[in-house]
N, C-alpha and C positions, 0 to 999 in steps of 0.2 A: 816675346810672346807671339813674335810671326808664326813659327811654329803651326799655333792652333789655327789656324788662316790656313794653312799649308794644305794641314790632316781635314779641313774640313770638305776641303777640293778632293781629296782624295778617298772620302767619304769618313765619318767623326762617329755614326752613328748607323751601322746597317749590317752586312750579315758576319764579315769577318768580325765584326767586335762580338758577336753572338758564339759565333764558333771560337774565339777565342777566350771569352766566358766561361762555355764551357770547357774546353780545355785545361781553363786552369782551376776548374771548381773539383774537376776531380780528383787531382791528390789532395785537393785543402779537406776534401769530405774523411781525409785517412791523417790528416794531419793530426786531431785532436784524440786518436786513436793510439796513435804512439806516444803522445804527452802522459795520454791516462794511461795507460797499459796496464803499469804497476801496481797501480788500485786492483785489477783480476789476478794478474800474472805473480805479483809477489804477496797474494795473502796470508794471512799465518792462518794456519786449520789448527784445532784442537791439537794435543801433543804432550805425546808422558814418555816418560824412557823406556828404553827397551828393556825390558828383565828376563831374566835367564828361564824362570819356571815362569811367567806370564807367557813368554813369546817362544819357547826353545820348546816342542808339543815330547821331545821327550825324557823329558824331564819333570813334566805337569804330573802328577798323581792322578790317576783316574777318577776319585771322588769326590773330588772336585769342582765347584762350577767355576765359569772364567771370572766370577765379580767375586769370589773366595781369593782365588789368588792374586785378582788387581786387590786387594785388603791387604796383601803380606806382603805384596811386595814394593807396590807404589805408596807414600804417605799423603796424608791430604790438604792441599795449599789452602792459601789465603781464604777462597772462594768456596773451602768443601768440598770440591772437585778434587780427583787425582792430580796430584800438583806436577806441575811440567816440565819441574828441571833438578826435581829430585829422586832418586830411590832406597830405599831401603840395603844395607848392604850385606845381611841376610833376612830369610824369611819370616816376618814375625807373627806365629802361627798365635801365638795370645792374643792377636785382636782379633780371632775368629769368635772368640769368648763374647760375647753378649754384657758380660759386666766389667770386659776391661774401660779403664778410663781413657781419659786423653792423656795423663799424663804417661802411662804405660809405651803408647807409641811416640809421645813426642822428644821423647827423652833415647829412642833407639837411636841406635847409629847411622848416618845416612850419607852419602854420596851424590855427586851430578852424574851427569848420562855419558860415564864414561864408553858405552858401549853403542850412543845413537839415540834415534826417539823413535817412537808409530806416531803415525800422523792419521787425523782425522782423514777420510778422502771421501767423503758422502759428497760435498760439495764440490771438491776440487780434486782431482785426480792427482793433479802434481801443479805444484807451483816452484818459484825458484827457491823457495824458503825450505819446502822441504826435498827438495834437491840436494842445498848444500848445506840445510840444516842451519840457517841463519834465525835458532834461537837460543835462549836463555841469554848467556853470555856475548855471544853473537850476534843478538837481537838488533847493535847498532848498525851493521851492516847492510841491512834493508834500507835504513836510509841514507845510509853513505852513498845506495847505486843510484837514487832520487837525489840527491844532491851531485853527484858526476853529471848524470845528464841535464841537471840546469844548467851546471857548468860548462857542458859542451854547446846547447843554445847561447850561451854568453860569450865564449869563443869565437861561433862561429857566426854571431852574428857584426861584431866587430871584425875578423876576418874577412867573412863576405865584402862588407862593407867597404873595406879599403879595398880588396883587390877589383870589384866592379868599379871603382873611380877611375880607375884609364883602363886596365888591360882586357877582362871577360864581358864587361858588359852586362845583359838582362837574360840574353837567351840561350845563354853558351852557362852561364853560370846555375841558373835553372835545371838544364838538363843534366849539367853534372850532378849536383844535389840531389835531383831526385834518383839518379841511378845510384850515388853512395847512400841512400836510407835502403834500397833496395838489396843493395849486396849486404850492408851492416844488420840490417833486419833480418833478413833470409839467415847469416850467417852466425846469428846469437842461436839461433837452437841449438849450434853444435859446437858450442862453447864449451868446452873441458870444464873449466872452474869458474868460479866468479870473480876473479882478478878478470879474466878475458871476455868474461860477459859484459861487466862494465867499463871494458875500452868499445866493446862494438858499441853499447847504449851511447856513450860519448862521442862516438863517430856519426852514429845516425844520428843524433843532435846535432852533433854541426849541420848537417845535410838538409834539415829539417829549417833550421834557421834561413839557409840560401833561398829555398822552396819559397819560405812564407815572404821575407823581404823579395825577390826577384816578381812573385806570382801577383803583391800590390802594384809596385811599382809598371809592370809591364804593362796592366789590366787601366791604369789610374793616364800611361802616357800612348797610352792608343785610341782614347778615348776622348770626347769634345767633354766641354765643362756641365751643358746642361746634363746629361746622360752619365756623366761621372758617380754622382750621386746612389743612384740608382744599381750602377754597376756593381760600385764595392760592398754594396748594401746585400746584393746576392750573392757577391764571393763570402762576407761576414757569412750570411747564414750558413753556407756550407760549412762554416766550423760547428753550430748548433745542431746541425744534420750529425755531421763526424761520433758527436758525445752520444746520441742516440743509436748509430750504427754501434757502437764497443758494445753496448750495454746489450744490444741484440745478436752481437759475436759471442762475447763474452757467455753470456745465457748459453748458449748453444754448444760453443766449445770448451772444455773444463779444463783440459788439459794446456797448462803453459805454451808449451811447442807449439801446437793445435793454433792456436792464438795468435800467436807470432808471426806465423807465416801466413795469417790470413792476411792478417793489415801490413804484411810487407809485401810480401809477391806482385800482388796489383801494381805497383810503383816499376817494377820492370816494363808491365803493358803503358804505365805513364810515361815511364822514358824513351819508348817507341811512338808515343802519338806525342810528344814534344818536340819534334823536329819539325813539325812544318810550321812551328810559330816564328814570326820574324824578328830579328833584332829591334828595338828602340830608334826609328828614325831619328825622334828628336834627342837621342843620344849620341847616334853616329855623327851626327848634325854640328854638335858643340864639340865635338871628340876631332874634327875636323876631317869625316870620313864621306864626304856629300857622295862619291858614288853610290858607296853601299846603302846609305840612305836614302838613295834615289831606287835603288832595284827596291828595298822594301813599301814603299811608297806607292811603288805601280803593283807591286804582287797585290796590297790591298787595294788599291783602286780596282783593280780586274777584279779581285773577288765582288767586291761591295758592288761592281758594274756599271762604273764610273770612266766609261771606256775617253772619253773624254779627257778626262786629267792625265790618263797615260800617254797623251801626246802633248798636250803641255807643261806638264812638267819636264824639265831638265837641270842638267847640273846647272844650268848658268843659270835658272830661275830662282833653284833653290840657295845657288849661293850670293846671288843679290838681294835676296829677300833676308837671310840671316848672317850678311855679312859682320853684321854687328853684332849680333849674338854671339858668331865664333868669335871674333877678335877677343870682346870683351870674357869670354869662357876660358879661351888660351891665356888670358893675363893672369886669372882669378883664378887657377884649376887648383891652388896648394888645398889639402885639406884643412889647415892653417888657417884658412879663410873662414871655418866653421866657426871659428871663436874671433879671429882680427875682425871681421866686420862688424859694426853693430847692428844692423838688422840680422843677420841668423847669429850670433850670441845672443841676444836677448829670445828667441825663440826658442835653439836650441837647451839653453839652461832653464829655460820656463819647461820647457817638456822635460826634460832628465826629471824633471821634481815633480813631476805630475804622471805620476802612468798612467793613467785614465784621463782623459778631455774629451771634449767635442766641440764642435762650430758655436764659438761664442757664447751668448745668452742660454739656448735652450739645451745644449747640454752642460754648462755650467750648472743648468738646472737641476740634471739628475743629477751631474756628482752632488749635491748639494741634498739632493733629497734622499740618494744613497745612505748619504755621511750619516746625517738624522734617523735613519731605519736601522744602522748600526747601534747609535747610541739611544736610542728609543727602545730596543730589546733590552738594555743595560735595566731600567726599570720595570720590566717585568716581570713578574715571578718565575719562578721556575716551572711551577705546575699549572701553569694557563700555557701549557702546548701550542692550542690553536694560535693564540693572539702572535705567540713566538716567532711559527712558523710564516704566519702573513707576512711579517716586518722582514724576514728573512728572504721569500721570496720575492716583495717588493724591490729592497735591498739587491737581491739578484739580479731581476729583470732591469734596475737601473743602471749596473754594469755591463750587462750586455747590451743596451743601449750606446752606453759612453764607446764599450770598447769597438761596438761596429762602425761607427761614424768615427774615431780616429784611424780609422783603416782609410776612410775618407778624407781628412782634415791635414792628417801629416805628411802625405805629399805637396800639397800647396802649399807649402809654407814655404819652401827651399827651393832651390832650383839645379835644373837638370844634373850642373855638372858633380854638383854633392848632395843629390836626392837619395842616391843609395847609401852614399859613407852613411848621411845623416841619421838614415832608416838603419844601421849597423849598428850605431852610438844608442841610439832610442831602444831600439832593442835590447841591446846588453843593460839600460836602466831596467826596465823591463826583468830582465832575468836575477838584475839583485835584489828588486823586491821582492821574488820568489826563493830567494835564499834566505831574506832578512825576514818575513814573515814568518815561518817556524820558529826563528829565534826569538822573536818578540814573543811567542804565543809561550815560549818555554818561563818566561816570567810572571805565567800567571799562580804560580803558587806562593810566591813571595810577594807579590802585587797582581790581585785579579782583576781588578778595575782598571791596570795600565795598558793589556791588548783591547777590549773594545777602546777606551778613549782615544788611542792612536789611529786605529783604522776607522774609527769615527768621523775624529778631525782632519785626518788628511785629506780626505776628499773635497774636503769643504774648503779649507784651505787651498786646495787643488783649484778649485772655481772662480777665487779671488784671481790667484795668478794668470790664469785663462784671461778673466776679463779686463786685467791690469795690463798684460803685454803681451798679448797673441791678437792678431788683427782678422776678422771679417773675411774669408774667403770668397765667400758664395757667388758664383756665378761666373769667378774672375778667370781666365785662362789661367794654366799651370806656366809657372815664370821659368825661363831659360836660363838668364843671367842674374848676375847678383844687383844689375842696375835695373834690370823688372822690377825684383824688389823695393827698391829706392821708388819707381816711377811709383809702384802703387803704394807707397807710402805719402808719398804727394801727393799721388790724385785724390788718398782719401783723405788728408787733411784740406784741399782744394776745397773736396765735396761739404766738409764738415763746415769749412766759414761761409759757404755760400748757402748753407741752409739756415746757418746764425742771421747773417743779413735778411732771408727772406723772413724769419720770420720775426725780425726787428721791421719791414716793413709793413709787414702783416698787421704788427701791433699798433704801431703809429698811423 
């Protein structure tokens, strides 16, 4: 934990952590962007088949109106609507009759859309659906391109993970990511079919994953502990910024394409202003690269105007100060160590099973009060809206609580040399809960009471585990090595019997 000693000489809290704030707030504001996309981009619009005398004008009879021939030629679904994946397969000019029945047409001969569909466009000009026609039968394909690109977040955030453990690091691995959402983004508008549309969705998912693990991590190890807080608490809100940005693109632009290229193109001008951010000192540090650690140490000292520390620090400063950090880093570097050691196995298997946390007690809190706002809608009626909606929103607002303060809380748990694997592992939990959620919810016609009770309980459950094996961060420097770890396990059991004694004397 020299380290933070080091950054604070070199300034912990001043202008470069500002500019580099922002710097990495700006593709997180486009992050949530590309998540939701497919909520705009792939909506299904209204949709009946194409028919020969509906849609072919010469062939239409001229005396005719167009809701005469949508009657003969499309039959009518579930809903009394033109049914959308059916046609008639000729015209049946008896239901113009006023006294035919139902059974008169139900009983004609009918066909799917061998020929295509018209699609609604009042709202949406084009989407991917009616591009390539991803309904009726096809309809499951919409979400197979939502299930790739979790899949590609889950790839790549295990990917990311291992390869920043020795080779890329925080800042080489960032600006790659963010130039591959930028070419994969740009490069799905002109995607032939959707076999290649959902490789590029999958590619700019990995890329996205680097983004998000790279842009904590760098923001979390440039940063002193008081001011950490604070820090990720503004990068968080850039992703609540991001959902509201779609919603006012999306408004605006209707067209899929249109769309696309808004929330990707940007990420080019990101990966041009990503270069002047510095590598992870306290990475190069344990990686055992102390020059390059030392040139990024005075670039922030000169920014932040700390002209001072760029004459006293040197190599031989920095590496008598963490010679022990390295050594002990070089020993422990296996990934291996994520699960052989008992303090980060007991952390990291608490967080796999918890996607949501926060700093002990008071977000133990929300998830706990989430968990209840889930299963407290379970009792109420259907037709009390209001009460519904509150419990719902409540329930929201307590997750975006939890999940900003774990933007906080999951880097100090680990240390330097597996802070990213770890944030890889975490993340791909992360993305199977988003896999495994739709499947749960697909059980609710055979058990409708078994989705809420699960996402009920889990949170709640989640809290337990929080307060049973996750320790106390606040305040603490961010640990270097795996015997940081150890130390502040000590010193808080230290702290904990010496407050036992005092107030054993307290009492006597």
């Amino acid at each position: 934990m020299v380290f933070a000693e080091i950054l604070e000489k070199a300034g912990g809290a001043g202008l470069f952590q500002a500019l580099q704030a922002l710097t990495l707030i700006l593709p997180s504001i486009l992050m949530p962007s590309q998540m939701l996309l497919e909520n705009f981009v792939a909506a299904t619009p209204d949709h009946r088949c194409w028919a020969h005398m509906l849609d072919n004008g010469s062939e239409a009879p001229a005396n005719l109106t167009p809701e005469a021939l949508l009657t003969v030629s499309i039959p009518l679904g579930p809903s009394h609507r033109p049914h959308p994946c059916r046609r008639f397969r000729q015209p049946q000019w008896q239901l113009l009759d006023s006294n035919t029945t139902a059974t008169n047409w139900s009983e004609a001969a009918m066909e799917p859309c061998v020929d295509g569909w018209v699609y609604d466009r009042s709202t949406f000009t084009s989407t991917i659906v009616a591009q390539w026609d991803l309904v009726c039968d096809d309809q499951g394909l919409k979400a197979l391109a939502q299930s790739i690109f979790m899949a590609g977040i889950l790839v790549g955030s295990m990917a990311w993970g291992l390869l920043s453990h020795r080779r890329f690091g925080r800042k080489l691995m960032l600006t790659w990511c963010i130039l591959q959402v930028a070419l994969a983004g740009t490069s799905t508008v002109s995607a032939p079919n959707f076999l290649v549309y959902c490789g590029l969705r999958f590619l700019s998912a990995v890329g996205m994953a680097g983004i998000t693990m790279a842009s904590a991590i760098l923001a979390v190890e440039w940063t002193v502990s008081r001011w950490r807080a604070v820090t990720m608490t503004i990068l968080g809100c850039s992703y609540s910024a991001g959902q509201m940005t779609l919603g006012g693109l999306a408004f605006a632009l209707r067209d899929w394409r249109d769309l696309q290229l808004a929330v990707s193109t940007p990420f080019f001008a990101f990966f041009l202003i990503s270069w002047w951010l510095p590598e992870s000192a306290c990475w190069l540090m344990v990686m055992g690269k102390p020059d390059q650690a030392l040139q990024e140490l005075k670039k922030v000292a000169r920014i932040n105007g700390h002209r001072e520390a760029e004459k006293t620090l040197t190599v031989e400063v920095l590496m008598s100060s963490m010679e022990e950090e390295m050594a002990s880093a070089k020993a422990h570097r296996s990934v291996l160590n994520l699960f052989r050691v008992p303090e980060l196995r007991w952390r990291a298997c608490s967080l796999f099973l918890v996607r949501f946390f926060g700093r002990r007690m008071t977000l133990a809190s929300f998830q706990t009060l989430a968990g209840f706002c889930i299963l407290a809608n379970m009792l109420v009626p259907q037709d009390m809206q209001t009460l519904r909606v509150v419990f719902a929103v409540l329930g929201k607002g307590c997750f975006g609580i939890i999940l900003n303060c774990m933007i906080i809380y999951k880097p100090e748990l680990f240390p330097t040399s597996l802070r990213m694997t770890t944030d890889g592992f975490l993340q791909s939990a992360g993305r199977l809960g988003a896999i495994i959620g739709p499947l749960i919810r697909m059980t609710c016609q055979a058990l409708p009471l078994l989705p809420p009770i699960l996402y009920g309980t889990a949170p709640i459950v989640a809290s337990l585990i929080i307060l049973l094996f996750l320790p106390e961060t606040q305040g603490l420097p961010l640990p270097d090595t795996i015997e940081d770890l150890k130390n502040q396990r000590s010193a808080a059991a230290k702290a904990n019997r010496q407050k036992v004694v005092i107030k054993e004397n307290t009492y006597f």
